[in-house]
C-alpha positions in Angstrom: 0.0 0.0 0.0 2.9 2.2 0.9 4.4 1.8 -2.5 0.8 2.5 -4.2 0.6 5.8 -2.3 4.0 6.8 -3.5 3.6 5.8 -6.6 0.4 7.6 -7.3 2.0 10.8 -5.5 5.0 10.3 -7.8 2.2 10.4 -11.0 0.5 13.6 -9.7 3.8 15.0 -9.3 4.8 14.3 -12.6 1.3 15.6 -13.4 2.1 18.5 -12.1 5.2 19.4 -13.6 4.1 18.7 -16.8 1.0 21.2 -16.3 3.6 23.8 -15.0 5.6 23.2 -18.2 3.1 23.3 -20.4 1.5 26.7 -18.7 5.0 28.2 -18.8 4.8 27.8 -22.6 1.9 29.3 -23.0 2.8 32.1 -20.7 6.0 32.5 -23.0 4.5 32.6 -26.1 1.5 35.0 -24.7 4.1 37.0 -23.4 5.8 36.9 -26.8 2.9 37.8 -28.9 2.1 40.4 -26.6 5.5 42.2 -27.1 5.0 41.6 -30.6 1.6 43.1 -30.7 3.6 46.1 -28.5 6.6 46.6 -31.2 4.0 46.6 -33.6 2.0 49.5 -32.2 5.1 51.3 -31.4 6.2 51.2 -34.9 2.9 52.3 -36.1 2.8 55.4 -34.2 6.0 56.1 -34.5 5.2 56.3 -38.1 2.1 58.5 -37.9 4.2 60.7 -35.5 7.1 61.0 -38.3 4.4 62.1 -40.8 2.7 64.4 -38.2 6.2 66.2 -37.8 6.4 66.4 -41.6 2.6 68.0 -42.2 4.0 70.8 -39.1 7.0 71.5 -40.3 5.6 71.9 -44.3 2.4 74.1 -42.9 4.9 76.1 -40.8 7.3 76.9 -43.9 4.4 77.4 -45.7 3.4 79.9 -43.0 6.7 81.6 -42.8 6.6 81.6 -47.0 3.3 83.1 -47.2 4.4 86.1 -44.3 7.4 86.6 -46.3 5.1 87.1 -49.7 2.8 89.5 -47.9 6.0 91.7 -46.2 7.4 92.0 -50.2 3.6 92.3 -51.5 3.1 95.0 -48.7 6.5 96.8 -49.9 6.0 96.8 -53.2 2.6 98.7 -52.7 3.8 101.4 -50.8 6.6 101.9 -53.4 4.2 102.2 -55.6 2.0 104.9 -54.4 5.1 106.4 -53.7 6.1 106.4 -57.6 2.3 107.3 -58.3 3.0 110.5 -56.6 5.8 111.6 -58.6 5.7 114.2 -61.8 6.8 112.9 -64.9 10.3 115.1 -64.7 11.2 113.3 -61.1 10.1 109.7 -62.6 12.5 109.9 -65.8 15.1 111.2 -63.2 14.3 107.5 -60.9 14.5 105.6 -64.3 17.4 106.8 -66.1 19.4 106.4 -62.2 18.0 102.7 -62.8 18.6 101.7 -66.2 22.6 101.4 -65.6 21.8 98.6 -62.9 18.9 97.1 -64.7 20.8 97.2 -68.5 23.4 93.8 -68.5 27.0 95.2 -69.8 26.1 98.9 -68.2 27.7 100.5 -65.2 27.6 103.9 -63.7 
């Protein structure tokens, strides 16, 4: 009787250990997926953060570009009325003082 009882409590002790293994491979490979799953995600939004930096930094050039355009835009309109108020003998003065610089081959 003594040997049944150990031999059945050797069995469930096998039992055992081969339950354990068999849950540490699962937990292993759960634990894999998972940080695959994880890697995965990071890579994704790593991604849509690469392409988020990319849409800021275009719409700020594009910002800085168009401020830039309305400066010259804003420039060249108040030269303008400034030429508009000129008399014809000042303006032929302004031009021939800027025909050297604007002629190729001409210098003052």
């Amino acid at each position: 009787m003594e040997k049944d009882t150990l031999s059945a409590i050797i069995r469930i002790e096998r039992e055992i250990r081969e339950r354990l293994t068999q849950e540490q491979r699962k937990a292993e490979e759960s634990l894999a997926e998972v940080l695959r799953n994880c890697n995965d995600e990071v890579a994704r939004e790593e991604a849509r953060l690469q392409e988020d930096l990319a849409a800021a930094v275009t719409a700020a050039r594009l910002c800085d570009a168009r401020k830039r355009a309305d400066t010259l835009v804003a420039e060249a309109l108040a030269r303008t009325e400034r030429l508009a108020g000129l008399d014809d003998e000042s303006l032929k003065r302004l031009i021939r003082g800027e025909l050297p610089r604007l002629v190729p081959g001409k210098t003052t």
